[in-house]
BAFI-3210 file (N, C-alpha, C; in Angstrom, 3 decimals, decimal comma, padded with zeros to 6 digits):
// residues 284
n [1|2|3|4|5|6|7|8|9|10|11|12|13|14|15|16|17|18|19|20|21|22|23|24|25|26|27|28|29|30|31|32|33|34|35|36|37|38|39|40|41|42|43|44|45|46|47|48|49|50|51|52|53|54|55|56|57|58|59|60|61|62|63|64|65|66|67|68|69|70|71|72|73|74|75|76|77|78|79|80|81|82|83|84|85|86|87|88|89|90|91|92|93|94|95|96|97|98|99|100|101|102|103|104|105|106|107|108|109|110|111|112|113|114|115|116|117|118|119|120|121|122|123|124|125|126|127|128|129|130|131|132|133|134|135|136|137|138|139|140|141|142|143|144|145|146|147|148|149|150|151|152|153|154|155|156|157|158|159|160|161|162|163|164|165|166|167|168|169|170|171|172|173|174|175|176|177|178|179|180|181|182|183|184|185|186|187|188|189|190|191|192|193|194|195|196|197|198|199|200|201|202|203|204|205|206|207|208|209|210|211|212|213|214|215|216|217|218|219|220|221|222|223|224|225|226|227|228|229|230|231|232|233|234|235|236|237|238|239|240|241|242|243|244|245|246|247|248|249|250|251|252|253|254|255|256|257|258|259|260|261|262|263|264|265|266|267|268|269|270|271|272|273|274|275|276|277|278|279|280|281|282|283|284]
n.u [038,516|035,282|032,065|030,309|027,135|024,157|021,957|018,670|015,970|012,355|009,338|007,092|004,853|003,112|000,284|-001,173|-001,542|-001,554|-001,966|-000,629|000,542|002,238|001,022|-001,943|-001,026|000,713|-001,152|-003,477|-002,280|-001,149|-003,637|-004,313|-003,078|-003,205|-005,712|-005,424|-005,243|-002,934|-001,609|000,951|004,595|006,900|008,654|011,631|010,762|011,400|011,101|008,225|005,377|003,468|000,829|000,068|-001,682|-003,104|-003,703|-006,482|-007,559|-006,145|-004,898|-005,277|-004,687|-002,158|-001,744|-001,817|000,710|002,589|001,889|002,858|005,615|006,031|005,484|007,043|009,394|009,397|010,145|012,220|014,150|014,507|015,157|018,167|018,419|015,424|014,936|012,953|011,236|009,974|008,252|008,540|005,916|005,695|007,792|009,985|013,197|015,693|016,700|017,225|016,727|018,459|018,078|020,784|021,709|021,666|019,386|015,399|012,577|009,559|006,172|006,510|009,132|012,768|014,216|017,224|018,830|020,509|023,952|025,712|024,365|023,311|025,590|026,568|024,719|024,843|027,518|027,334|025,785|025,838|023,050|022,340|021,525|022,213|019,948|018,314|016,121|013,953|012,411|011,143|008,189|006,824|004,895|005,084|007,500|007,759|004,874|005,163|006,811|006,510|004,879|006,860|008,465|006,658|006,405|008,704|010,683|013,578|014,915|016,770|016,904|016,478|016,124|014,899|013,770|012,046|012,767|011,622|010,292|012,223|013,428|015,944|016,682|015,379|017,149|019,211|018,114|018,043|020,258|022,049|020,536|020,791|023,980|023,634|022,554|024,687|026,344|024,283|020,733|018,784|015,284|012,713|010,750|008,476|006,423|003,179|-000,110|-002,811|-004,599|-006,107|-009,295|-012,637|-014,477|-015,409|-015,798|-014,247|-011,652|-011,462|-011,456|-008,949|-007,144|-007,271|-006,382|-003,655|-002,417|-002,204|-000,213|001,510|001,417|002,486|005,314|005,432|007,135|007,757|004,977|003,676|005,043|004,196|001,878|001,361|000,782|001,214|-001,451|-003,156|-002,067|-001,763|-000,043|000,730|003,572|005,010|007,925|009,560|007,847|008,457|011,483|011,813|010,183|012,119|014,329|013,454|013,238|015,750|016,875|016,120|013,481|010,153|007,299|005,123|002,940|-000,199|-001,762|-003,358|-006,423|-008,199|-010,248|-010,952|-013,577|-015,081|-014,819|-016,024|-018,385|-019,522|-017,830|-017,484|-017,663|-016,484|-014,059|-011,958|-009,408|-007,065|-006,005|-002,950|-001,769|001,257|003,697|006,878|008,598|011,840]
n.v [-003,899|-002,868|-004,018|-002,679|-001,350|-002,322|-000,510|-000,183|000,813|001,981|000,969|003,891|004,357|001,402|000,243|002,092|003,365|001,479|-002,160|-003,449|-005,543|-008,851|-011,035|-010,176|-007,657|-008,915|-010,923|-008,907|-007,407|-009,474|-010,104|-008,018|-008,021|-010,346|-009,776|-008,885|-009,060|-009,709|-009,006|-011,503|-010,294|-008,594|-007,146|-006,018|-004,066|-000,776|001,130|003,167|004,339|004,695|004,713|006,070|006,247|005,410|002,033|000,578|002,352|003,228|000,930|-001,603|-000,111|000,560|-002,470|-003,161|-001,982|-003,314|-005,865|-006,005|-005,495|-008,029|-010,019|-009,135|-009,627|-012,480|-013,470|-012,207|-011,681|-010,690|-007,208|-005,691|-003,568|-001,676|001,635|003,991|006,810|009,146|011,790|014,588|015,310|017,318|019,147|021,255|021,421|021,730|019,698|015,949|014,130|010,853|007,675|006,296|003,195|000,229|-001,593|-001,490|-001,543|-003,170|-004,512|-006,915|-007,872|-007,271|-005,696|-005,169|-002,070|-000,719|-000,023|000,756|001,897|004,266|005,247|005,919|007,946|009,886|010,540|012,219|014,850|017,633|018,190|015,506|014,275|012,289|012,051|011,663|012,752|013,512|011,431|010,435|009,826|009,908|009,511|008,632|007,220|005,319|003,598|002,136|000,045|-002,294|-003,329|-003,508|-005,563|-007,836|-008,665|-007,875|-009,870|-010,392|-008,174|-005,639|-002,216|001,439|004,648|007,409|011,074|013,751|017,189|019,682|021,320|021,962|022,150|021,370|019,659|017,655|017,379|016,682|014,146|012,195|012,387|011,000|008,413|007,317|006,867|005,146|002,922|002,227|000,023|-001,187|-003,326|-001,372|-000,583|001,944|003,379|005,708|007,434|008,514|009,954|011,621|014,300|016,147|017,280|018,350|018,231|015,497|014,930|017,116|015,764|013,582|014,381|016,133|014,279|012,298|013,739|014,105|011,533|011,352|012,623|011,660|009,008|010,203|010,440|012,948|015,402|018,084|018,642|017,824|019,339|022,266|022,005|021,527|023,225|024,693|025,248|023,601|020,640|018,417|016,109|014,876|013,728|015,466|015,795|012,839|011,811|013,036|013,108|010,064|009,420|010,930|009,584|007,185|007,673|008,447|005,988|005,159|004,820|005,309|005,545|005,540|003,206|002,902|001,407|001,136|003,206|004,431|006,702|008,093|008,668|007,119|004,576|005,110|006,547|008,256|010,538|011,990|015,229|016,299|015,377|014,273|011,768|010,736|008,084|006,233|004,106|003,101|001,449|001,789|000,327|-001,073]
n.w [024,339|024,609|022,916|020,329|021,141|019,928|017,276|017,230|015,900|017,095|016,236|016,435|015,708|016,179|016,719|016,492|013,776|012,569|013,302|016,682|017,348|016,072|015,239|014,433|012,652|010,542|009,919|008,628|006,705|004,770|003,797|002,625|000,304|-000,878|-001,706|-004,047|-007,712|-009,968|-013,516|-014,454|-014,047|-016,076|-016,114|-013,860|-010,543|-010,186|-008,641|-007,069|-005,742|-002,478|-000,811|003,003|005,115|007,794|008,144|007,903|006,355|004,207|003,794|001,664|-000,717|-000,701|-000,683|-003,142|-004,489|-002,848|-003,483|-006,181|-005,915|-004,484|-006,477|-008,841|-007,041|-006,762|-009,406|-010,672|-008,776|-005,123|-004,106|-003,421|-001,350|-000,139|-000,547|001,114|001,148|003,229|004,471|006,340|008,689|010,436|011,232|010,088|008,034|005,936|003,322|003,339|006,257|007,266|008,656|010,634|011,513|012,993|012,564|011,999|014,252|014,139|015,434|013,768|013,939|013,162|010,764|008,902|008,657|006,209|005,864|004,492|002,436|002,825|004,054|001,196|000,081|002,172|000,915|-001,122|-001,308|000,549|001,493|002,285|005,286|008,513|010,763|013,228|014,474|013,284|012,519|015,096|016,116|013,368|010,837|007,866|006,524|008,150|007,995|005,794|006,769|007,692|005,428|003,510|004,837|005,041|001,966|001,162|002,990|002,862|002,281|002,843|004,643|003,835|005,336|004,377|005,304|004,031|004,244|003,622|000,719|-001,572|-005,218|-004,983|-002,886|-004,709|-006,568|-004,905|-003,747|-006,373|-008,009|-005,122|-005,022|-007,567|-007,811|-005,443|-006,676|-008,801|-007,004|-005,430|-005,804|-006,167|-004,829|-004,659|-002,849|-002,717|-000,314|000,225|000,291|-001,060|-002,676|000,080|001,568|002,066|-000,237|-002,352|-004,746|-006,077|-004,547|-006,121|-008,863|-008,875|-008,453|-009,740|-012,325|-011,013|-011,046|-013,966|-014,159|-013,087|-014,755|-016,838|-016,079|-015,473|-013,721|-013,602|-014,417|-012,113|-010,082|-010,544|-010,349|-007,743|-004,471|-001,426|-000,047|-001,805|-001,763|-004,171|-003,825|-000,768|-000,039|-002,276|-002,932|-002,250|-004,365|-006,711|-006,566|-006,942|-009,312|-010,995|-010,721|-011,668|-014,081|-014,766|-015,778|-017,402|-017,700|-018,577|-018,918|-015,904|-014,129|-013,381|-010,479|-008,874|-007,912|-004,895|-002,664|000,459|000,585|-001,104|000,147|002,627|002,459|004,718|005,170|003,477|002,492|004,784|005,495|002,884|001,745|-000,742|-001,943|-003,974|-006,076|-007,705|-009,609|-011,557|-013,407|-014,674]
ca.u [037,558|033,951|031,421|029,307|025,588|023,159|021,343|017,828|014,629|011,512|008,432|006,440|003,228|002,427|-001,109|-002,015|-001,597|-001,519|-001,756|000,581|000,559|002,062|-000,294|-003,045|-000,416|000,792|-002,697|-003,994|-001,176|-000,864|-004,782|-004,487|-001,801|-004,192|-006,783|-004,865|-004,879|-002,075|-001,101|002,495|005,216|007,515|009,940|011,755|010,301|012,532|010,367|006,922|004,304|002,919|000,175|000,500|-002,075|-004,080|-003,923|-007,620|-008,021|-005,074|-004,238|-005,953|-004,423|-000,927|-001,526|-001,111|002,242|003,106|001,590|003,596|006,834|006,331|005,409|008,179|010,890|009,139|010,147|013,403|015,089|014,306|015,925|018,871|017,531|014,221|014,854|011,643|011,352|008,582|008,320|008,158|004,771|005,464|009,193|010,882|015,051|016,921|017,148|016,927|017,068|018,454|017,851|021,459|021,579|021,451|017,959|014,054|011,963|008,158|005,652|006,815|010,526|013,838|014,610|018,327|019,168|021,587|024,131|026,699|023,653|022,870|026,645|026,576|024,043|024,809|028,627|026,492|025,666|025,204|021,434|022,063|022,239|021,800|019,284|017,213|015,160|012,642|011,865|010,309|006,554|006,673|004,289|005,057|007,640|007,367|004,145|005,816|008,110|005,942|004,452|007,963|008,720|005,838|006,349|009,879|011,167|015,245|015,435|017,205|016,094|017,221|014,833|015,060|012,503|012,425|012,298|011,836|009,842|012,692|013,742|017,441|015,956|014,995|018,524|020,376|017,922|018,192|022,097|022,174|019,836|021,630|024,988|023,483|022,001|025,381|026,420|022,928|019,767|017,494|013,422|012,618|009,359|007,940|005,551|002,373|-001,030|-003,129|-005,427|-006,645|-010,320|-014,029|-015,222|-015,299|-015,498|-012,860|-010,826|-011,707|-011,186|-007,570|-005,977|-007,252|-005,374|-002,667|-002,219|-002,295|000,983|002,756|001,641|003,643|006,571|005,631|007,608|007,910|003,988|003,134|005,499|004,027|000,367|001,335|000,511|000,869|-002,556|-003,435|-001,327|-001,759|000,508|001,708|004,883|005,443|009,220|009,496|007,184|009,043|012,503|011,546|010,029|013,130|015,287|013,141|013,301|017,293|017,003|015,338|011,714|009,217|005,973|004,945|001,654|-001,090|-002,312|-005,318|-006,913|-009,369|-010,221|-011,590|-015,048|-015,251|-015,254|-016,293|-019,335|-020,308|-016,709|-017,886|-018,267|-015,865|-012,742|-011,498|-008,164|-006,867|-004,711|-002,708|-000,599|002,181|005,211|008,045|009,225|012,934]
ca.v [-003,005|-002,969|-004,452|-001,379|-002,287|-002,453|000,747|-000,322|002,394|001,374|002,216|004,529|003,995|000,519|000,405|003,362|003,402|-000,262|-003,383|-003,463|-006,723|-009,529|-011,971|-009,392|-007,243|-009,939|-011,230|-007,707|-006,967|-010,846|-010,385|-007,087|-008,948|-011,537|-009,474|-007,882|-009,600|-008,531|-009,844|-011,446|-008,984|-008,661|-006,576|-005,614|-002,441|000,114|002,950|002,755|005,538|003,847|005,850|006,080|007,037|004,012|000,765|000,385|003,113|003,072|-000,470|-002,367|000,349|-000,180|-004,086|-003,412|-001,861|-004,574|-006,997|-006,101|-005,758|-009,785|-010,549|-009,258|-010,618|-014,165|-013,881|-011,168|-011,674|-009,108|-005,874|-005,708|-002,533|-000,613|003,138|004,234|007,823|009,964|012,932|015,108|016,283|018,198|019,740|021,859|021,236|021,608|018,318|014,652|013,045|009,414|007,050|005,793|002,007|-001,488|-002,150|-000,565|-002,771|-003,357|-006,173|-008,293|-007,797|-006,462|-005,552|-004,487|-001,004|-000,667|001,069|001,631|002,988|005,394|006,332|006,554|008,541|011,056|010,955|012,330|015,822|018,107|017,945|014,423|014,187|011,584|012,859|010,539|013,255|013,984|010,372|009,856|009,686|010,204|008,077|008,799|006,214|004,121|003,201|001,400|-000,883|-003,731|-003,910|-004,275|-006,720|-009,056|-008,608|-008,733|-010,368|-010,296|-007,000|-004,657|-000,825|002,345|005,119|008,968|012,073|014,982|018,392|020,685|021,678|022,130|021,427|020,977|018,432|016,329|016,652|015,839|012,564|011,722|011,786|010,030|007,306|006,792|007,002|004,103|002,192|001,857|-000,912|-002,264|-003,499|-000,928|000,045|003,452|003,697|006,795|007,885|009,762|010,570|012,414|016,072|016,191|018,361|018,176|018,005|014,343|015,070|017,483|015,347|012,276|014,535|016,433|013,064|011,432|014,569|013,534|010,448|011,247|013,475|010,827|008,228|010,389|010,888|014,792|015,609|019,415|019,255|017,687|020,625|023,354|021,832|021,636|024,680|025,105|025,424|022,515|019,442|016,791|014,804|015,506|013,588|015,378|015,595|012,064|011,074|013,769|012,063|008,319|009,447|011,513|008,508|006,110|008,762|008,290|004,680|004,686|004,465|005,790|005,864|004,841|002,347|003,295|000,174|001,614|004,448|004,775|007,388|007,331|008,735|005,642|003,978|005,617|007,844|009,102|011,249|012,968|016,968|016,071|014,635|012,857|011,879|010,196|007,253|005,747|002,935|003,246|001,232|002,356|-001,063|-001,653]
ca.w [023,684|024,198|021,956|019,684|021,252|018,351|017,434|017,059|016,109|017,095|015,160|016,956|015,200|016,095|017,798|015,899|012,498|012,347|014,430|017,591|017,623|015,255|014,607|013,691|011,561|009,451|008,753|008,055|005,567|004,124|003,333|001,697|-000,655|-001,427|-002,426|-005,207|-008,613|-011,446|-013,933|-014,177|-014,214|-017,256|-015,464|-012,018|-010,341|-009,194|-007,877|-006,458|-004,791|-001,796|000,755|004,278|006,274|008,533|007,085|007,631|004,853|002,879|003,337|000,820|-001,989|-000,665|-001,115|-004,811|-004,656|-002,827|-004,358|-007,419|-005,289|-003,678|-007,575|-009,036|-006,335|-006,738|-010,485|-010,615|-007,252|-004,605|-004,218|-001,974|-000,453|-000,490|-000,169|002,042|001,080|003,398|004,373|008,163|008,973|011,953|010,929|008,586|007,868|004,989|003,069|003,699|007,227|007,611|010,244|010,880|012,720|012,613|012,170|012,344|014,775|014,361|015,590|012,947|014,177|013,267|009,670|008,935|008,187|005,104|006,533|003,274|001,351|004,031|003,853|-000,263|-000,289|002,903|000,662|-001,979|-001,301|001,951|001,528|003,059|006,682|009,158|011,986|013,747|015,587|012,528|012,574|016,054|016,053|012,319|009,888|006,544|006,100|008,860|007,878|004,800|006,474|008,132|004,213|003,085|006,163|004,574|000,747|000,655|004,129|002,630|001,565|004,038|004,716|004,290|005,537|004,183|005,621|003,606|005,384|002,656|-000,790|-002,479|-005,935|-004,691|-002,704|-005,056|-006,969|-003,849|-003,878|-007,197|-007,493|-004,381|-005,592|-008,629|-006,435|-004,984|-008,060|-009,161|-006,299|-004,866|-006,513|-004,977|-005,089|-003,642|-002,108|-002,362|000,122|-000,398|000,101|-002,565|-002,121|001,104|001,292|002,419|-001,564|-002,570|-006,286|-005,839|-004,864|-007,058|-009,917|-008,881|-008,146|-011,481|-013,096|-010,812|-011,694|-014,862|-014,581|-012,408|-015,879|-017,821|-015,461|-015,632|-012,320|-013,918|-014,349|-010,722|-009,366|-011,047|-009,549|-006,252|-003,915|-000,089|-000,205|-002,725|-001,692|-004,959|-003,084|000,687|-000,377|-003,370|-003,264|-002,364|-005,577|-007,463|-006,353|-007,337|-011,086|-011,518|-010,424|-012,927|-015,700|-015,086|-015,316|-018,422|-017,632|-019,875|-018,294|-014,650|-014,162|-011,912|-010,673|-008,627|-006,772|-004,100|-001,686|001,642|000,299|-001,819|001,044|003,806|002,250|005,644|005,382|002,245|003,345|006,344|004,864|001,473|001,240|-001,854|-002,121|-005,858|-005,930|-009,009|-010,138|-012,448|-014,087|-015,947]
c.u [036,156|032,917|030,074|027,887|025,189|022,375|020,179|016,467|013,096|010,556|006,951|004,689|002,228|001,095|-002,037|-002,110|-001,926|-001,521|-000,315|001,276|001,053|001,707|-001,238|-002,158|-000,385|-000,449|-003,591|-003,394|-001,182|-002,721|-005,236|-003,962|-002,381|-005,262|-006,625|-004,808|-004,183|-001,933|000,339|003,248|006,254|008,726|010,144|010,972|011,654|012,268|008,766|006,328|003,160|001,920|000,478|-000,472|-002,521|-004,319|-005,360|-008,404|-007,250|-004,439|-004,529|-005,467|-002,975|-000,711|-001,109|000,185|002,419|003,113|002,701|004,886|007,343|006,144|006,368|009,943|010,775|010,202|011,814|014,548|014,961|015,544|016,827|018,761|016,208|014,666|013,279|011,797|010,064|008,782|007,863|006,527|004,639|006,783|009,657|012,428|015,019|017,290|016,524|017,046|017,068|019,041|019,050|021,733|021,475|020,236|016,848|013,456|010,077|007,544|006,357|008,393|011,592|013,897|015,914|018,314|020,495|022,741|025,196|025,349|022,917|024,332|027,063|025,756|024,143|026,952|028,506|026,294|025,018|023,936|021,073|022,492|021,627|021,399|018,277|015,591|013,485|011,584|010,702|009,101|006,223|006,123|004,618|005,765|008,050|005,840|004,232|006,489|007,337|005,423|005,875|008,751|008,169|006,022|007,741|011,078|012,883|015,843|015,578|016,507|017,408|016,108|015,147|013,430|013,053|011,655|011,897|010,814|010,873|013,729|015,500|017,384|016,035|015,977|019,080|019,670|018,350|019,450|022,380|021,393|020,837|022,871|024,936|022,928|023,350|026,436|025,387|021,503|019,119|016,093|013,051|010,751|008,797|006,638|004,624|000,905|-001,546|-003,846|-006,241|-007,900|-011,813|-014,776|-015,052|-014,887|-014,468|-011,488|-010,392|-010,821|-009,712|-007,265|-006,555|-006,397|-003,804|-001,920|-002,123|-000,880|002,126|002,973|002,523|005,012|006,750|006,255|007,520|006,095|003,286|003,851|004,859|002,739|000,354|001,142|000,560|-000,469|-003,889|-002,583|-001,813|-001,398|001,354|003,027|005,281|006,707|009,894|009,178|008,121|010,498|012,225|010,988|011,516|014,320|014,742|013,291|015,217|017,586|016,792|014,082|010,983|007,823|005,878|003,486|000,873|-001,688|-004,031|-005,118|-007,917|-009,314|-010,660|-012,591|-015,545|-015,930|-015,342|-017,426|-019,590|-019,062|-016,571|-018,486|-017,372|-014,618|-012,380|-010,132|-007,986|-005,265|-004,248|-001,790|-000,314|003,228|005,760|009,029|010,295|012,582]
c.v [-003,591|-003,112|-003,288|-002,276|-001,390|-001,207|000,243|000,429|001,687|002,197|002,848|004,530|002,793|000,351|001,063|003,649|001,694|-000,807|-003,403|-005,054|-007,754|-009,795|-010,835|-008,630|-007,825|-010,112|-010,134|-007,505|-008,237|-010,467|-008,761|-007,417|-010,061|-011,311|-009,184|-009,163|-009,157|-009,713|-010,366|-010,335|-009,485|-008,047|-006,248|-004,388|-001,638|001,202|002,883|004,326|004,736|005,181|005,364|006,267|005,177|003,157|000,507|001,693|003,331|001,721|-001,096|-001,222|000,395|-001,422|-004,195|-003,193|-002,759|-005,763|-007,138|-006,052|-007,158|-010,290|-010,800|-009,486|-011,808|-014,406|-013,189|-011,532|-010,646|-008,302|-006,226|-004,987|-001,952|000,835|003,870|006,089|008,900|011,327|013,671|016,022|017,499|019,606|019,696|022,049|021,053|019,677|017,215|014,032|011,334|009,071|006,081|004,815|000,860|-002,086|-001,178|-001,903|-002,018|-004,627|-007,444|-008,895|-007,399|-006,569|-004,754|-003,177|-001,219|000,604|001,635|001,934|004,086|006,062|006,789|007,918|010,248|011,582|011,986|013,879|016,409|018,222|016,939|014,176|013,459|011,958|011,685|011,193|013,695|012,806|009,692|010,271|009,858|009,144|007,682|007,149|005,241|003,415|002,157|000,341|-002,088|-004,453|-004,441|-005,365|-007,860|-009,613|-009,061|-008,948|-010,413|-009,579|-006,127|-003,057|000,600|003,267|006,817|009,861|013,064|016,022|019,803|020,589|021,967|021,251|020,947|019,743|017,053|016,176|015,974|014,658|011,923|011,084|010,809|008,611|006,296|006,661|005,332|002,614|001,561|000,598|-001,611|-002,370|-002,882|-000,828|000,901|003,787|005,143|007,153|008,650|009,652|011,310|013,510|015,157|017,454|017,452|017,372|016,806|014,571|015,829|016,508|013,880|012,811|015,114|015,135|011,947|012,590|013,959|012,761|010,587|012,002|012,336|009,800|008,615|010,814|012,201|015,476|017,074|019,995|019,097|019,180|022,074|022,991|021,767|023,078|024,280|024,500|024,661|021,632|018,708|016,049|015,548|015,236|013,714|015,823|014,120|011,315|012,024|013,033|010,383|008,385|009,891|010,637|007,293|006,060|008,382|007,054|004,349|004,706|005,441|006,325|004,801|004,040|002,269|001,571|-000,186|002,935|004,381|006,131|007,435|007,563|007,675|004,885|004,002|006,822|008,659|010,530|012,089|014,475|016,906|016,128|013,495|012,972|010,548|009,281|006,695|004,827|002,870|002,723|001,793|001,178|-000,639|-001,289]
c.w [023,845|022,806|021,814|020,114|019,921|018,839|016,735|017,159|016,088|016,739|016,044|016,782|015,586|017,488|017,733|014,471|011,916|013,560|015,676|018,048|016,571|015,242|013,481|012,736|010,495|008,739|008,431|006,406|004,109|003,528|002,626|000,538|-001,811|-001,843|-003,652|-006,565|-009,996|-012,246|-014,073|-014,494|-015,480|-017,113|-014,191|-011,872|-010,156|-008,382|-007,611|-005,367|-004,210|-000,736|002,106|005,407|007,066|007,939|007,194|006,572|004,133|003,170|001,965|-000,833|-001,998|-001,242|-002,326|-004,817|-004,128|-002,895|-005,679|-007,263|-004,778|-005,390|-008,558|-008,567|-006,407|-008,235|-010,783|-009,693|-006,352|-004,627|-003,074|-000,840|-000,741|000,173|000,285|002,122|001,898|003,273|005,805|008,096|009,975|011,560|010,119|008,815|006,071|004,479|003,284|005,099|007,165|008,431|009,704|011,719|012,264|012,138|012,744|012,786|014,666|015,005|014,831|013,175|013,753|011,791|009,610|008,146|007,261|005,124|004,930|002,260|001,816|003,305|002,387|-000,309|000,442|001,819|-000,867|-002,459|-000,173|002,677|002,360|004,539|007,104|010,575|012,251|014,103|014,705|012,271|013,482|015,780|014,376|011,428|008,524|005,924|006,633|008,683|006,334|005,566|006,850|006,595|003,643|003,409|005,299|003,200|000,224|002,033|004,023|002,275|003,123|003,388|004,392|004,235|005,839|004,824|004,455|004,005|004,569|001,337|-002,237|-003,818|-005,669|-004,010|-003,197|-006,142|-006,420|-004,021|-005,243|-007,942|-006,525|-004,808|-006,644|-008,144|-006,326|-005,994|-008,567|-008,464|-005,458|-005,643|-005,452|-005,711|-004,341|-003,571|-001,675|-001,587|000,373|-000,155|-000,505|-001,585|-001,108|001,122|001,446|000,576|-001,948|-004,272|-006,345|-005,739|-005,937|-008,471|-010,230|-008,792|-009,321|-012,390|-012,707|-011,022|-012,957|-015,317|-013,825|-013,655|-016,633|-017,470|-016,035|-014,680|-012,370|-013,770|-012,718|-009,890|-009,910|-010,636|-008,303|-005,306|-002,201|000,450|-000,662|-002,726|-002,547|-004,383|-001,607|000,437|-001,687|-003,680|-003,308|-003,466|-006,640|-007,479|-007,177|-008,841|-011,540|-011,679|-011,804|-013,997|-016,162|-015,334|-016,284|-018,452|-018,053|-019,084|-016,694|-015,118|-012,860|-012,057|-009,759|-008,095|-006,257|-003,078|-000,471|001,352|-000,333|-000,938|002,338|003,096|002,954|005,884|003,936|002,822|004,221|005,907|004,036|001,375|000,211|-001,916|-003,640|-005,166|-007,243|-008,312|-011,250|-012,683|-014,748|-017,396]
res [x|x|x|x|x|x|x|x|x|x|x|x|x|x|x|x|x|x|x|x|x|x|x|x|x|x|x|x|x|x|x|x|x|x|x|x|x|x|x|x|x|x|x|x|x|x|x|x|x|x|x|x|x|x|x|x|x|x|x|x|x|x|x|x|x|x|x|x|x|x|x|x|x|x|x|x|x|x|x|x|x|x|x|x|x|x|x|x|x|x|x|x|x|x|x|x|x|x|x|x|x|x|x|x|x|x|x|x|x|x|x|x|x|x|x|x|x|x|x|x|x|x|x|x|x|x|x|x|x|x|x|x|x|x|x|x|x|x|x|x|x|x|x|x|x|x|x|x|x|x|x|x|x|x|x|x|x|x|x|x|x|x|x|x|x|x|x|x|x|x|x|x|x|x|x|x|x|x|x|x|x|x|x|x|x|x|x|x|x|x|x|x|x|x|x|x|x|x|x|x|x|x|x|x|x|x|x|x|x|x|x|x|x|x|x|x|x|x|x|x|x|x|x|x|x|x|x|x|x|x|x|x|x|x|x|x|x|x|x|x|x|x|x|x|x|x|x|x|x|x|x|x|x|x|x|x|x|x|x|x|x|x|x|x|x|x|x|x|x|x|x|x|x|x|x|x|x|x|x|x|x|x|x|x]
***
C-alpha cells in the first residue's frame, strides 16, 4: 500500500496582503504584538473578532487580539485549536466551507490542520461541508493564520468560509462549535471588517454603535443592523457565530480592546474610503 501524500493549502495571499517573505512577516507581526499593552488576563479567551484586510492597515488592531491570545496562553495554556471563521468575498453556497488536510502553509511554515474537529463539526449538521474551492485566493481567514502562527505557534488550525447570510448558518456553526468544545480546548476567530464608505464620521460613528452591540453580545441587534447595503461587519455571520458560541459558554459581555479606522490613519482616504477595524475578546 502506498503512503497518503500530505495535503498541504498554500496561502494565496502572501506578497499581497502581507509579507511573502519570513523574516519580514514575523518581524511585522512580532512588532505589532509588542506594541500592544494589556493588562494581565484573568481568564482564557474563547472567541475573538479579528480584521482582515492588509496588515499595513489592519495590522496593528489585530495585534491586540493577539496580543491577548499570546497573553492568555503564556498564563492558561494555549488552545488546542483555533477555529478561523471568515467569510467568501467572491461566492455564494449554502453554509460553511472547510479546508480538509494536513496543514495550511505560509512564509512562516506549515501549521497543522485539525482534522477530527473539521470532522466533528462537518458530523454536525449538513450546513457543514468540506470544499476547498471557496478558499483559493480568499483573504478573510487566511489573513488570520500567520498572526496565529506567531501568537500561538502549538495550536493547530481549523479553517471555516461562510457562503451565506443566513441565520441557519450561524446555528449550524454554533452547534458545531459547541460539538467541538466538548473534546478540544478551542478559540474561534472571527473574522471581520467594520462599515465600509467614503464618510469618515459615518463610519467612526456606525462602528462605535457596533461595537457597542457586539459589548453586549446583542447578536439579534447586530442582525437586525446589518443591510446588503450597510455592511456593520462584512463577517457578520462569522462575528454572529463566535458571540452566540460565547453566550453558550457562559459569557456575559465581550471586551473591545480597540478600534481604529483607516481614516484615522490614513486622512488622505477620508471622501475616498474608510474602513473600520475592532479587536474583541469573549473571556471564560
Amino acid at each position: 500500500m502506498t503512503a497518503r501524500s500530505q495535503v498541504v493549502h498554500p496561502a494565496f495571499g502572501a506578497g499581497r496582503w502581507f509579507p511573502g517573505q519570513a523574516r519580514p512577516l514575523r518581524s511585522m507581526i512580532e512588532s505589532f504584538l509588542k506594541q500592544v499593552m494589556l493588562p494581565p488576563p484573568e481568564r482564557p479567551i474563547l472567541a475573538a473578532v479579528s480584521p482582515h484586510a492588509g496588515y499595513v492597515y489592519s495590522g496593528p488592531v489585530a495585534g491586540f487580539v493577539f496580543r491577548a491570545l499570546q497573553d492568555a496562553a503564556d498564563r492558561f495554556g494555549p488552545p488546542d485549536t483555533a477555529i478561523v471563521l471568515g467569510f467568501s468575498h467572491r461566492t455564494s453556497f449554502p453554509g460553511i466551507a472547510w479546508l480538509e488536510g494536513d496543514a495550511f502553509s505560509t512564509p512562516l511554515g506549515e501549521t497543522p490542520l485539525d482534522r477530527e474537529t473539521v470532522a466533528a463539526m462537518l458530523a454536525t449538521d449538513p450546513l457543514h461541508h468540506s470544499n476547498p474551492s471557496p478558499h483559493a485566493g480568499e483573504h478573510s481567514a487566511e489573513n488570520q493564520i500567520p498572526f496565529v502562527q506567531v501568537a500561538l505557534p502549538n495550536t493547530r488550525l481549523a479553517v471555516g468560509l461562510t457562503g451565506d447570510h443566513s441565520r441557519r448558518t450561524i446555528q449550524a456553526l454554533v452547534k458545531g462549535l459547541e460539538a467541538t468544545a466538548a473534546f478540544r480546548r478551542i478559540v474561534v476567530i472571527a473574522s471581520s471588517d467594520m462599515l465600509h464608505d467614503p464618510d469618515y464620521d459615518l463610519v467612526t460613528r456606525t462602528d462605535r454603535g457596533t461595537l457597542r452591540l457586539i459589548e453586549a453580545m446583542d447578536t439579534e441587534g447586530l442582525l437586525q443592523a446589518w443591510r446588503a447595503d450597510h455592511q456593520i461587519l462584512c463577517g457578520i455571520i462569522p462575528v454572529a457565530a463566535a458571540l452566540g458560541f460565547a453566550a453558550r459558554q457562559g459569557v456575559r459581555r465581550a471586551e473591545i480592546l480597540h478600534y481604529r479606522n483607516s481614516g484615522d490613519d490614513h486622512p488622505e482616504s477620508r471622501g475616498e474610503w474608510v474602513v473600520g477595524y475592532g479587536a474583541v475578546v469573549c473571556r471564560s
